[in-house]
PyMOL Python script that loads the backbone (N, CA, C, O; Angstrom):
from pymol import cmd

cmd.read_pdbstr("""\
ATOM      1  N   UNK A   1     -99.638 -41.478 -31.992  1.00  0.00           N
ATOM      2  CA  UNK A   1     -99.843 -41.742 -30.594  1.00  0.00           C
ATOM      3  C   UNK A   1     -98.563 -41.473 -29.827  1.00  0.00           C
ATOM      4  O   UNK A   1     -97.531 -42.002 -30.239  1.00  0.00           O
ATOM      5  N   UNK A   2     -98.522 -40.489 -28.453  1.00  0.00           N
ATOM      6  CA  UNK A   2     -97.397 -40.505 -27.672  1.00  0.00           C
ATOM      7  C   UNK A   2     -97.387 -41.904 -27.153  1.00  0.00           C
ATOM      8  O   UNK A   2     -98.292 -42.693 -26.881  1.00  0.00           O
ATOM      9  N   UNK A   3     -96.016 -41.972 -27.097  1.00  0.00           N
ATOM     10  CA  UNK A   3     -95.125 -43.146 -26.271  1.00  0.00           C
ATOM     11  C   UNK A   3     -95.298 -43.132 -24.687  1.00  0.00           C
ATOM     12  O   UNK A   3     -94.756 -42.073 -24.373  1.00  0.00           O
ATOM     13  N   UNK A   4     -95.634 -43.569 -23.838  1.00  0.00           N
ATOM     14  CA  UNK A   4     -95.532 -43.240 -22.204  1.00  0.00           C
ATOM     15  C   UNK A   4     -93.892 -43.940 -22.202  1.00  0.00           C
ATOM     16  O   UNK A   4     -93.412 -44.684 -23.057  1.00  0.00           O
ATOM     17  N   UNK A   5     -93.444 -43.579 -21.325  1.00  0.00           N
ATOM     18  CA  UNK A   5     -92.098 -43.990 -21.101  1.00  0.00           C
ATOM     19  C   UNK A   5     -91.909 -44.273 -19.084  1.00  0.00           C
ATOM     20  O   UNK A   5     -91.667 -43.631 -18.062  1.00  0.00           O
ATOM     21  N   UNK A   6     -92.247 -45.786 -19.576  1.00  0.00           N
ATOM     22  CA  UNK A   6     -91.717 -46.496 -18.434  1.00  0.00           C
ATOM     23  C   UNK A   6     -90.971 -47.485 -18.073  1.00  0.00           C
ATOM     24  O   UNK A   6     -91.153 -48.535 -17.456  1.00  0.00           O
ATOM     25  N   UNK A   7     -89.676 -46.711 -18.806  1.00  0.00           N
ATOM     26  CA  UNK A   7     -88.166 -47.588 -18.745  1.00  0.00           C
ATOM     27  C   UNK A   7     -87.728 -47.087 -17.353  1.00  0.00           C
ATOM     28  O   UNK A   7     -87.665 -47.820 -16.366  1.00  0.00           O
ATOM     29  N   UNK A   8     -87.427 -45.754 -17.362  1.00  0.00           N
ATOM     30  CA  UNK A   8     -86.738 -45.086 -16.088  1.00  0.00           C
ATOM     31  C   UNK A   8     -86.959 -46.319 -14.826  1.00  0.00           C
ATOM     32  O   UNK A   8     -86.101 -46.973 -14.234  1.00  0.00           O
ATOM     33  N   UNK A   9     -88.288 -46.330 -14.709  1.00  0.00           N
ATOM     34  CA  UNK A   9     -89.096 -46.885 -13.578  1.00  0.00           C
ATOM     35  C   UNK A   9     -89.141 -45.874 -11.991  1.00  0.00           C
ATOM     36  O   UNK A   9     -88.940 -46.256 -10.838  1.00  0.00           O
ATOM     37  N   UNK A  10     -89.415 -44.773 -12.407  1.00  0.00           N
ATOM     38  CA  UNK A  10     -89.427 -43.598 -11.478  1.00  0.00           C
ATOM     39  C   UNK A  10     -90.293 -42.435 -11.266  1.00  0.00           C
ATOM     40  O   UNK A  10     -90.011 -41.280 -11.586  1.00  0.00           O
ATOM     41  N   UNK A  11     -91.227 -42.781 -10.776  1.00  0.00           N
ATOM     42  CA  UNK A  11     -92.094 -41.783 -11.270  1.00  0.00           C
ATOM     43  C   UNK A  11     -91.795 -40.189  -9.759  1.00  0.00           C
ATOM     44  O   UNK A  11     -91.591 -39.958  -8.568  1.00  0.00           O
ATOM     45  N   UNK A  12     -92.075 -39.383 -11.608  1.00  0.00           N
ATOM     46  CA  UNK A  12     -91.920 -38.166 -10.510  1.00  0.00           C
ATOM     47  C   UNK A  12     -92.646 -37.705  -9.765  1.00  0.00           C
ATOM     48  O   UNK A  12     -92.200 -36.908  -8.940  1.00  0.00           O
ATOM     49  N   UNK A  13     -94.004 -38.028  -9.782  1.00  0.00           N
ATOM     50  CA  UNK A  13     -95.093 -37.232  -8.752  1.00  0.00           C
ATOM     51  C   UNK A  13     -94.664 -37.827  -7.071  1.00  0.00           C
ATOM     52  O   UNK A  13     -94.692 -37.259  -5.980  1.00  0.00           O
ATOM     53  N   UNK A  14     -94.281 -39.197  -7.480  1.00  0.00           N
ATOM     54  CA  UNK A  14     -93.704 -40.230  -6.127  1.00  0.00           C
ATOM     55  C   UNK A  14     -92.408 -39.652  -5.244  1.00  0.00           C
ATOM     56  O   UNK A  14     -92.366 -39.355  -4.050  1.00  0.00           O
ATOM     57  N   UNK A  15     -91.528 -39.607  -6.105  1.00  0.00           N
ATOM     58  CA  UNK A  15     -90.120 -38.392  -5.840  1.00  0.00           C
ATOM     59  C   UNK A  15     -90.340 -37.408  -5.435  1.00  0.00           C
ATOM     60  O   UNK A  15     -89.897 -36.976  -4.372  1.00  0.00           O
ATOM     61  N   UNK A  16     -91.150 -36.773  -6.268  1.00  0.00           N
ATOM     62  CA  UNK A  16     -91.521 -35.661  -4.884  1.00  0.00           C
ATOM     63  C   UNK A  16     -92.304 -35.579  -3.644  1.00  0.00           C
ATOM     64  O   UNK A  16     -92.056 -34.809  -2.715  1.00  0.00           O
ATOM     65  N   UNK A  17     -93.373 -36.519  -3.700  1.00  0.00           N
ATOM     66  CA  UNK A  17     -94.573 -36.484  -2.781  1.00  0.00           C
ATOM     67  C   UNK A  17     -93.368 -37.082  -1.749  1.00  0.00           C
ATOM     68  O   UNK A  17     -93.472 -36.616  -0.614  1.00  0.00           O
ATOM     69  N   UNK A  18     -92.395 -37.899  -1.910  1.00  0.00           N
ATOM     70  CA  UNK A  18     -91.539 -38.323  -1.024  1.00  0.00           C
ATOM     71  C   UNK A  18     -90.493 -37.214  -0.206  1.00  0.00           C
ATOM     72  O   UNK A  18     -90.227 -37.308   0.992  1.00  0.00           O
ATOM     73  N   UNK A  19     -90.078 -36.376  -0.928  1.00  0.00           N
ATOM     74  CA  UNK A  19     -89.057 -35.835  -0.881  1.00  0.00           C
ATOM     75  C   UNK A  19     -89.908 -34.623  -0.055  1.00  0.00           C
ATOM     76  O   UNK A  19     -89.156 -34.062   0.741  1.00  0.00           O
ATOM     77  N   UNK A  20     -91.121 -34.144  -0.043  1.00  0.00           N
ATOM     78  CA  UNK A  20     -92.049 -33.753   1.196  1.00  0.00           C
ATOM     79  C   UNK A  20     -91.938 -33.452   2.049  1.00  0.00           C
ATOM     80  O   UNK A  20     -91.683 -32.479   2.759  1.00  0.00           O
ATOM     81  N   UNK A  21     -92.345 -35.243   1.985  1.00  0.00           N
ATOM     82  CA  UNK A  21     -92.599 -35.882   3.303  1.00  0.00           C
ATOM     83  C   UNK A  21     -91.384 -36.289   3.909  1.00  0.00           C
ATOM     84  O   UNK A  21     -91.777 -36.831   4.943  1.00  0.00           O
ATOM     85  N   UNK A  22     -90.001 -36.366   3.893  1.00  0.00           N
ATOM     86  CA  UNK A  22     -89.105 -36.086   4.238  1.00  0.00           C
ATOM     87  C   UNK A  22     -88.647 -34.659   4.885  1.00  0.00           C
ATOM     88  O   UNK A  22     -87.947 -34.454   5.876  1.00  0.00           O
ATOM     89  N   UNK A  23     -89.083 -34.026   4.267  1.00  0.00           N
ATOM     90  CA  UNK A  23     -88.883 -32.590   3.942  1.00  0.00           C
ATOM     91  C   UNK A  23     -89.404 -32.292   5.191  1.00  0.00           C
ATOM     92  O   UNK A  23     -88.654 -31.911   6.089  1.00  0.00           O
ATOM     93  N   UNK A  24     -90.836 -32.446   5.390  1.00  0.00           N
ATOM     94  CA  UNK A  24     -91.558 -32.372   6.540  1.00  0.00           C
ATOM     95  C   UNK A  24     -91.519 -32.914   7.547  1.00  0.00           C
ATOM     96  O   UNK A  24     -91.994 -32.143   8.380  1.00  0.00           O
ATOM     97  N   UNK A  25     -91.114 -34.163   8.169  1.00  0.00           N
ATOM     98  CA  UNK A  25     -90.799 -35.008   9.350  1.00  0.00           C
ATOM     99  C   UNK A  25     -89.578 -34.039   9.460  1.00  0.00           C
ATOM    100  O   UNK A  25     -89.592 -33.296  10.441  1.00  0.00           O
ATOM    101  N   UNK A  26     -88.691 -33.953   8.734  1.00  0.00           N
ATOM    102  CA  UNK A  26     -87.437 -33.451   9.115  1.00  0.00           C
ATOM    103  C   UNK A  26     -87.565 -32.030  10.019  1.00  0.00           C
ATOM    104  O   UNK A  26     -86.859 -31.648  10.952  1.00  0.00           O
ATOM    105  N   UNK A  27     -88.561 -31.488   9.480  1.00  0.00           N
ATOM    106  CA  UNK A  27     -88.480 -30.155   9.982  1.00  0.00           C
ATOM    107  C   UNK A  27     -88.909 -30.025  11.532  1.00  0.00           C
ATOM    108  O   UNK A  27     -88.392 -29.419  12.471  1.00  0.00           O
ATOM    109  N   UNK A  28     -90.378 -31.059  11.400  1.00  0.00           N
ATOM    110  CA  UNK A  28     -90.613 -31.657  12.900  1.00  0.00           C
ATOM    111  C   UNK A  28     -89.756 -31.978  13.614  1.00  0.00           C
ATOM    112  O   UNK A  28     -89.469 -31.215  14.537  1.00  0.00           O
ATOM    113  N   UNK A  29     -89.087 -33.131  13.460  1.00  0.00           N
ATOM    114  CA  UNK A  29     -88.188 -33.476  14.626  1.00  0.00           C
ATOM    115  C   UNK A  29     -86.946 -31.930  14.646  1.00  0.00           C
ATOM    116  O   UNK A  29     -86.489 -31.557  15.727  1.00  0.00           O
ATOM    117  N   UNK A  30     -86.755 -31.572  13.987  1.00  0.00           N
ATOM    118  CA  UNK A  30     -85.884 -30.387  14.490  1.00  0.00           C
ATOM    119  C   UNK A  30     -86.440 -29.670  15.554  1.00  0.00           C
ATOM    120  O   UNK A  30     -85.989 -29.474  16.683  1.00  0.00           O
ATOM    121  N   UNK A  31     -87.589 -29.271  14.978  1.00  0.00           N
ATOM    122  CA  UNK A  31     -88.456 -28.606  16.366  1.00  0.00           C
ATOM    123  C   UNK A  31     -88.617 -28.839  17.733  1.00  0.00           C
ATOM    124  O   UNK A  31     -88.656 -28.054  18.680  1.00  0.00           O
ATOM    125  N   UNK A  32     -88.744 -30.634  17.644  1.00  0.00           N
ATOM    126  CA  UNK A  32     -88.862 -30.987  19.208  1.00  0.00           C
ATOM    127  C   UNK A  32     -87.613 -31.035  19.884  1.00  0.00           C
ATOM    128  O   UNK A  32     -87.477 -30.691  21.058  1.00  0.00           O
ATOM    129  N   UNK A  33     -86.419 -31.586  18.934  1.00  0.00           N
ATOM    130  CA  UNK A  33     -85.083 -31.959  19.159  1.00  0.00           C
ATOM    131  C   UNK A  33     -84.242 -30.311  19.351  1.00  0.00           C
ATOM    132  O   UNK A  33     -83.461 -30.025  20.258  1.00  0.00           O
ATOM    133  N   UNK A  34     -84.553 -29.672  18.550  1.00  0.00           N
ATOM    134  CA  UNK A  34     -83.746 -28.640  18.717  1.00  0.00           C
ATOM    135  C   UNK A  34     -84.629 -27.173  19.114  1.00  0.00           C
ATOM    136  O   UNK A  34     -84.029 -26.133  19.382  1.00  0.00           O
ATOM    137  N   UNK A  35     -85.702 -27.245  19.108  1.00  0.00           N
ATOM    138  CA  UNK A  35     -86.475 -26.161  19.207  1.00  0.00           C
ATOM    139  C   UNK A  35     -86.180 -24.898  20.729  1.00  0.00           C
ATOM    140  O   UNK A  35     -86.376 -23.684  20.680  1.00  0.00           O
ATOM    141  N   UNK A  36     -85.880 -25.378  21.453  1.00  0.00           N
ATOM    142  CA  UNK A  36     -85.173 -24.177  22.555  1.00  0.00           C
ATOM    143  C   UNK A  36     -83.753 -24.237  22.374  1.00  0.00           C
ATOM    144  O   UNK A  36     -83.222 -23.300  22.970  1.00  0.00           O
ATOM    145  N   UNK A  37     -83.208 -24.728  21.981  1.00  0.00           N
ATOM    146  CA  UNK A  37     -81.916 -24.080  21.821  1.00  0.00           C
ATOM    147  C   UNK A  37     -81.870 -23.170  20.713  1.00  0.00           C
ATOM    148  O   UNK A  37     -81.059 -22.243  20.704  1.00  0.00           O
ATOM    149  N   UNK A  38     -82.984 -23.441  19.430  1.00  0.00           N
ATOM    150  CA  UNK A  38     -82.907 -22.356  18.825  1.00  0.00           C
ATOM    151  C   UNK A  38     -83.938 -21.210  18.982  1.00  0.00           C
ATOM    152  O   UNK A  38     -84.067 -20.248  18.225  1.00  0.00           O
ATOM    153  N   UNK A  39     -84.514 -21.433  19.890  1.00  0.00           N
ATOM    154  CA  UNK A  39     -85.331 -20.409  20.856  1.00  0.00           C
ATOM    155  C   UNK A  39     -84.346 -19.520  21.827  1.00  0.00           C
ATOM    156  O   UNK A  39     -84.207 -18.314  21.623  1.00  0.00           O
ATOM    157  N   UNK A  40     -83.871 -20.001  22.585  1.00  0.00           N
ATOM    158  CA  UNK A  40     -82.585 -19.186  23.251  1.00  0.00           C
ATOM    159  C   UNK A  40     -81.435 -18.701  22.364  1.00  0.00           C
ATOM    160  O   UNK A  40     -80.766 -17.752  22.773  1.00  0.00           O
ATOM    161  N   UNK A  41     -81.210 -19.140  21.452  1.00  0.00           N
ATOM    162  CA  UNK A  41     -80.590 -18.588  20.343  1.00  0.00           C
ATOM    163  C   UNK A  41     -80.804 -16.891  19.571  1.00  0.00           C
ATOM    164  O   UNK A  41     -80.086 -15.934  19.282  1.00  0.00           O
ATOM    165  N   UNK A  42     -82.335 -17.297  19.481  1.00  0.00           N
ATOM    166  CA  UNK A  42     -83.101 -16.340  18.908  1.00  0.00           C
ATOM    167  C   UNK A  42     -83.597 -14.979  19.746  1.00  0.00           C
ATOM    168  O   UNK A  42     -83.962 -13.846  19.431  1.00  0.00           O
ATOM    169  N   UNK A  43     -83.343 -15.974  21.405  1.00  0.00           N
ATOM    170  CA  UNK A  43     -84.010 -14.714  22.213  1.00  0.00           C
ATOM    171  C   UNK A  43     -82.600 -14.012  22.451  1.00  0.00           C
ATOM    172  O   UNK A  43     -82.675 -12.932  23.038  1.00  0.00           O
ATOM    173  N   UNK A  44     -81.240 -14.476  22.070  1.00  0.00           N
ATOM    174  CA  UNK A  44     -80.191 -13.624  22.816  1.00  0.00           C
ATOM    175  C   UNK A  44     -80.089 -12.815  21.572  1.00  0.00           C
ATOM    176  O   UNK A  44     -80.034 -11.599  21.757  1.00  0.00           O
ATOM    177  N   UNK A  45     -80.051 -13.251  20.301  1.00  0.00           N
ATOM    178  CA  UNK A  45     -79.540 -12.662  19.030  1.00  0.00           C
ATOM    179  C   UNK A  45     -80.706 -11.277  19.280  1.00  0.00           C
ATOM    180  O   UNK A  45     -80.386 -10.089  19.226  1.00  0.00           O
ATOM    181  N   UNK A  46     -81.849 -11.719  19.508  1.00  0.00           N
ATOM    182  CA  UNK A  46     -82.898 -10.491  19.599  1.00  0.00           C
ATOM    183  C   UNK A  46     -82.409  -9.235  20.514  1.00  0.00           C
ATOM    184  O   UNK A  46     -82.240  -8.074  20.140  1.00  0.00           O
ATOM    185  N   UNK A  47     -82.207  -9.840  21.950  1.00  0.00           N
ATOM    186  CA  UNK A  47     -80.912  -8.729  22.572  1.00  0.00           C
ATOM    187  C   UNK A  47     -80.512  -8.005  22.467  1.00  0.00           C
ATOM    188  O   UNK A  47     -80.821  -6.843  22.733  1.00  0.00           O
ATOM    189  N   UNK A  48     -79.495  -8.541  21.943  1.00  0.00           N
ATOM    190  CA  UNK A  48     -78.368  -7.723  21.494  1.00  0.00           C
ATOM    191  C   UNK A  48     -78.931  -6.290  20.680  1.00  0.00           C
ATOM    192  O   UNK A  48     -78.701  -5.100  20.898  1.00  0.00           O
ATOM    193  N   UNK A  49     -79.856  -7.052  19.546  1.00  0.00           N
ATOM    194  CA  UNK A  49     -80.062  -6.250  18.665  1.00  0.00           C
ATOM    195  C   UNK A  49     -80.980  -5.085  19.284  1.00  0.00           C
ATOM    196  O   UNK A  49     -80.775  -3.873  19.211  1.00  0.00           O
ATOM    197  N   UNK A  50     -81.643  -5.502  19.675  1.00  0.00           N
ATOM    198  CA  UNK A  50     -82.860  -4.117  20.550  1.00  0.00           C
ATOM    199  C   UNK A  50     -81.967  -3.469  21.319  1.00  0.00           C
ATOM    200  O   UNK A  50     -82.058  -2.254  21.142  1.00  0.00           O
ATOM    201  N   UNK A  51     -80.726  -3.927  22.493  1.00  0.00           N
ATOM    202  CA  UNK A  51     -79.421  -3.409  22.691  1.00  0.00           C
ATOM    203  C   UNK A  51     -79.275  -2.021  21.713  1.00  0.00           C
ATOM    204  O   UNK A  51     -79.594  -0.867  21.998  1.00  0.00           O
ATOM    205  N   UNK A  52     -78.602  -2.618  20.296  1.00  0.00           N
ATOM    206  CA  UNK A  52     -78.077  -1.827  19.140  1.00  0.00           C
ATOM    207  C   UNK A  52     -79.068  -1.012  18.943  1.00  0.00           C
ATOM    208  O   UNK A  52     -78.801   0.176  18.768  1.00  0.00           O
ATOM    209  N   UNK A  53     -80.169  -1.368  18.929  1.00  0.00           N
ATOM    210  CA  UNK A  53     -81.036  -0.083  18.284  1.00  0.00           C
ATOM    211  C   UNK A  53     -81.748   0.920  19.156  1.00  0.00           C
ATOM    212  O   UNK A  53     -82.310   1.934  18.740  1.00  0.00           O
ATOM    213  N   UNK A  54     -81.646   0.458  20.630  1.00  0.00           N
ATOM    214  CA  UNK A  54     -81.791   1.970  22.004  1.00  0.00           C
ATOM    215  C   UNK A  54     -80.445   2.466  21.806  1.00  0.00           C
ATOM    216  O   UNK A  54     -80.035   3.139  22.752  1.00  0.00           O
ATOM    217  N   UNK A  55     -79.732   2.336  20.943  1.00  0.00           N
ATOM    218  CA  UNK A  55     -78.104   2.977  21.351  1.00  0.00           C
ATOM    219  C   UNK A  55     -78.385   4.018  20.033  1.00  0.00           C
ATOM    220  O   UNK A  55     -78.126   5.218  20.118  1.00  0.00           O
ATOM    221  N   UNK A  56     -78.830   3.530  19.063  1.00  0.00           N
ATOM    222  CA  UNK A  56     -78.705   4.212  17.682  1.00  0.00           C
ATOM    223  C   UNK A  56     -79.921   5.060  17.462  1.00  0.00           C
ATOM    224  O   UNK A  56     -79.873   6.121  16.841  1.00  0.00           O
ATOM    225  N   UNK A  57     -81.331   4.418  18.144  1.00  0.00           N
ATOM    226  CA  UNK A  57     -82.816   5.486  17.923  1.00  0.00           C
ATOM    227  C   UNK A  57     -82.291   6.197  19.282  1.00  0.00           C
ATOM    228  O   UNK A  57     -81.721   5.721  20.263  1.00  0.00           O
ATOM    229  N   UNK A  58     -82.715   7.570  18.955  1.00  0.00           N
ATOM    230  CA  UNK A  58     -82.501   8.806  19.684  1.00  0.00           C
ATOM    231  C   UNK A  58     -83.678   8.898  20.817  1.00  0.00           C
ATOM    232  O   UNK A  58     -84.854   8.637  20.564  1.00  0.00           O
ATOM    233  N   UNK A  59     -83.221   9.288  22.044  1.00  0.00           N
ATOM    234  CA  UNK A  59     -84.651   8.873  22.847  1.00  0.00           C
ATOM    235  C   UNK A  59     -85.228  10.438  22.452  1.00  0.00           C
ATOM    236  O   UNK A  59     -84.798  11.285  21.670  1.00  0.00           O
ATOM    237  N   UNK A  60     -86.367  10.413  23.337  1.00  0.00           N
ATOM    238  CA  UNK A  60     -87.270  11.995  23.034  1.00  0.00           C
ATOM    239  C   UNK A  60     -87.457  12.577  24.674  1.00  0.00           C
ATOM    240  O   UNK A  60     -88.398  12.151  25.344  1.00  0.00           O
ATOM    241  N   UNK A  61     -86.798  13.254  25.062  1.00  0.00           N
ATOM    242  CA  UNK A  61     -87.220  13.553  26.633  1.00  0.00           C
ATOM    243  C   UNK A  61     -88.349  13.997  27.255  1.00  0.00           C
ATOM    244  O   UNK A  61     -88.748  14.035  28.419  1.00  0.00           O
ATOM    245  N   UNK A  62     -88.927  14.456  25.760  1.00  0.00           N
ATOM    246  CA  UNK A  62     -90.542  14.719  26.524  1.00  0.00           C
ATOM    247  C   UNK A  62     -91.221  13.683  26.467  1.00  0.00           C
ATOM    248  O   UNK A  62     -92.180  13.721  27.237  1.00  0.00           O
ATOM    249  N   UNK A  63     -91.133  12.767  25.879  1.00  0.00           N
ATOM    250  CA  UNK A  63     -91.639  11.606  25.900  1.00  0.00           C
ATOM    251  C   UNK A  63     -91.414  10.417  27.027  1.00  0.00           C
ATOM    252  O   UNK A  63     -92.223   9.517  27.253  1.00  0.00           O
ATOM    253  N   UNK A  64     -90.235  10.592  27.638  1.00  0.00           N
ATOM    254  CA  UNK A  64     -89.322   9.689  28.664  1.00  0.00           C
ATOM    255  C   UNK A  64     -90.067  10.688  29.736  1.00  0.00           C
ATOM    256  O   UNK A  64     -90.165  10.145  30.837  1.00  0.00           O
ATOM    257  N   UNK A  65     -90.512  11.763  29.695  1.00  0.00           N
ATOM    258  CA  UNK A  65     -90.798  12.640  30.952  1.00  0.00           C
ATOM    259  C   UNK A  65     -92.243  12.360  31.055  1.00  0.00           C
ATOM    260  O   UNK A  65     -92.802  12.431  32.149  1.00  0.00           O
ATOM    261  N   UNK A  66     -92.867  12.052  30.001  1.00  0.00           N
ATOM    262  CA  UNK A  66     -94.712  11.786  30.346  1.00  0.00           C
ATOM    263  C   UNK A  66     -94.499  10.593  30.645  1.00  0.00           C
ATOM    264  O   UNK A  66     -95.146  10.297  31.650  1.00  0.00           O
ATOM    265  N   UNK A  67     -93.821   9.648  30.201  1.00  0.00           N
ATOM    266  CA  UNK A  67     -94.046   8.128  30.464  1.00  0.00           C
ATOM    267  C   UNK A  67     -93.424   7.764  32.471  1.00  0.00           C
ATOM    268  O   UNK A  67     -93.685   6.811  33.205  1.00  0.00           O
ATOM    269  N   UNK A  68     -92.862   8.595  32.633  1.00  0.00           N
ATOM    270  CA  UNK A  68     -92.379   8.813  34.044  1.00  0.00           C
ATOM    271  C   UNK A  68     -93.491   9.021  34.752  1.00  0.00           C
ATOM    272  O   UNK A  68     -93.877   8.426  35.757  1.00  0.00           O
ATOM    273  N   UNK A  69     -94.094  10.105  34.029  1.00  0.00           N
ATOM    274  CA  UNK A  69     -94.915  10.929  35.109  1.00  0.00           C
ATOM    275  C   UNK A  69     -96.512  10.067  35.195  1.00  0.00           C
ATOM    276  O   UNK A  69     -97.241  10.184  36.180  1.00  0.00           O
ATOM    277  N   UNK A  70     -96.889   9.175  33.938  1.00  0.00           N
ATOM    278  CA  UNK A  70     -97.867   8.389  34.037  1.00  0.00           C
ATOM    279  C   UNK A  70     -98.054   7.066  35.219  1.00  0.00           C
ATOM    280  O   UNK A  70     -98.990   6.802  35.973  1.00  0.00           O
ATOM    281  N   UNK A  71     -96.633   6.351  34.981  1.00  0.00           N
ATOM    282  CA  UNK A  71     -96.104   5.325  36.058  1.00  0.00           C
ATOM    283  C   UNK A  71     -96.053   5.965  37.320  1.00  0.00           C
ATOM    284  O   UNK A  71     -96.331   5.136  38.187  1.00  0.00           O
ATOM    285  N   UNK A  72     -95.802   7.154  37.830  1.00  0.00           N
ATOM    286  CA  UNK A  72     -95.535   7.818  39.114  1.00  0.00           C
ATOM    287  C   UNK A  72     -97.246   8.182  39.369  1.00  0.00           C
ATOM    288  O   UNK A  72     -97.651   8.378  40.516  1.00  0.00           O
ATOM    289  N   UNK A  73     -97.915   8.227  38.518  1.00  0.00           N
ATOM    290  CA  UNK A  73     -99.526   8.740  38.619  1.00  0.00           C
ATOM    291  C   UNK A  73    -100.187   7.351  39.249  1.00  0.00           C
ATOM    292  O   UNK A  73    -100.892   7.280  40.255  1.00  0.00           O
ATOM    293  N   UNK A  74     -99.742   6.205  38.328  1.00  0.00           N
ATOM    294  CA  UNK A  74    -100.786   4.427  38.512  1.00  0.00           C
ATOM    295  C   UNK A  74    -100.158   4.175  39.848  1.00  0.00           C
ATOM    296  O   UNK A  74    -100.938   4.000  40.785  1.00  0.00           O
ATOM    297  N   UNK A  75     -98.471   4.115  40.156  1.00  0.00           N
ATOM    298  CA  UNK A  75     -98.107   4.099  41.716  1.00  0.00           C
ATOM    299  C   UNK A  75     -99.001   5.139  42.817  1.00  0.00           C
ATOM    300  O   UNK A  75     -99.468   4.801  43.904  1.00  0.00           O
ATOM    301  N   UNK A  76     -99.050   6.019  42.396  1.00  0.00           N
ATOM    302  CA  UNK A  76     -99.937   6.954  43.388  1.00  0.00           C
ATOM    303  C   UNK A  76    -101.316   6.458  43.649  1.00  0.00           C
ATOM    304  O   UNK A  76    -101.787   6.069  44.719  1.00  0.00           O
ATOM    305  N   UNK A  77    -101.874   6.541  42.492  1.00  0.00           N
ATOM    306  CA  UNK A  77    -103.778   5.844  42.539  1.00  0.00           C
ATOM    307  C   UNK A  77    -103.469   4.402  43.163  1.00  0.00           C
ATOM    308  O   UNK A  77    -104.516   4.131  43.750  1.00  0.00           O
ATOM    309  N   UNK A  78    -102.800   3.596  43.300  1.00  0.00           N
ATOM    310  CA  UNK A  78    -102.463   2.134  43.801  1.00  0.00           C
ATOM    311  C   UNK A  78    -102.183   2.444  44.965  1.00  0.00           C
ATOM    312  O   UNK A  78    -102.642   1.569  45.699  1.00  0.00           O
ATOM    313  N   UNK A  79    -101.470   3.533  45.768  1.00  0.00           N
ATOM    314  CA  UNK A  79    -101.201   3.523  46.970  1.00  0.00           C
ATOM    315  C   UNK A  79    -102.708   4.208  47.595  1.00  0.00           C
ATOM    316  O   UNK A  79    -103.134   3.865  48.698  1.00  0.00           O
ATOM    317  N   UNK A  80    -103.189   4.881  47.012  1.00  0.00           N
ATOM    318  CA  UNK A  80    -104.718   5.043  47.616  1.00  0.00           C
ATOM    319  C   UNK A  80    -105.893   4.686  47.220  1.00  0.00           C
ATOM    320  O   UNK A  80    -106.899   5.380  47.368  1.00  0.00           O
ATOM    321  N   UNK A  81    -105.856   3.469  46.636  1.00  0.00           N
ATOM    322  CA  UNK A  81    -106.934   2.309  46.418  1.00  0.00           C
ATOM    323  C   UNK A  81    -107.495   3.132  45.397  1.00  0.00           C
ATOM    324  O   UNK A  81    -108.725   3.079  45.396  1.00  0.00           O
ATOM    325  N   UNK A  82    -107.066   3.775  44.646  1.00  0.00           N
ATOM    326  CA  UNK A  82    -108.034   4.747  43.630  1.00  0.00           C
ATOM    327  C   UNK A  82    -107.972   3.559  42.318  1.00  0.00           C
ATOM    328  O   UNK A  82    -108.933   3.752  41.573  1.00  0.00           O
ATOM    329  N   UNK A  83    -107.213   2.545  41.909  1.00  0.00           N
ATOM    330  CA  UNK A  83    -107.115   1.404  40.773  1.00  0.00           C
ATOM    331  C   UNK A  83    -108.653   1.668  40.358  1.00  0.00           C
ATOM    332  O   UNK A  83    -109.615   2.035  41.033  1.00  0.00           O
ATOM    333  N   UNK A  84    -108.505   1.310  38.853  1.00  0.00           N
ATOM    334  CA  UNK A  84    -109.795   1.202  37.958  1.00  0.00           C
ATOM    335  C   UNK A  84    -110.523  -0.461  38.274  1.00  0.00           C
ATOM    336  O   UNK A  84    -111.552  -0.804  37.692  1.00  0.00           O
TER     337      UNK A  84
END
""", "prot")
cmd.dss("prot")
cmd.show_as("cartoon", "prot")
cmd.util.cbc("prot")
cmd.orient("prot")
């Protein structure tokens, strides 16, 4: 017959189901407590980076020239009530 062993007096399913639920409140209150500052955090770090990467992706001028000429088309149909 196995021995159960309940000297420790600790059970692990408890330790963890605890350590959770710690785990989890914690993460909550970060959210309410800190959640826009690491939202504004996230929106400047984003920035920058879209910054870095119109500097490094190569634009396409025929592409910058239709996207011109589409916006100059919806301003036109808007100035003579032509809108869908």
């Amino acid at each position: 017959m196995a021995q159960e062993n309940h000297e420790s007096g600790l059970d692990g399913g408890l330790l963890v189901g605890g350590f959770v639920i710690g785990l989890t409140v914690g993460a909550i209150m970060a959210l309410f407590n800190g959640g826009s500052r690491a939202r504004r955090g996230l929106a400047e770090t984003g920035g920058v980076l879209r910054d870095k990467l119109e500097s490094i992706v190569p634009t396409d001028p025929i592409a910058e020239s239709l996207a011109e000429g589409k916006a100059a088309a919806r301003r036109r149909r808007a100035e003579l009530g032509l809108e869908k």
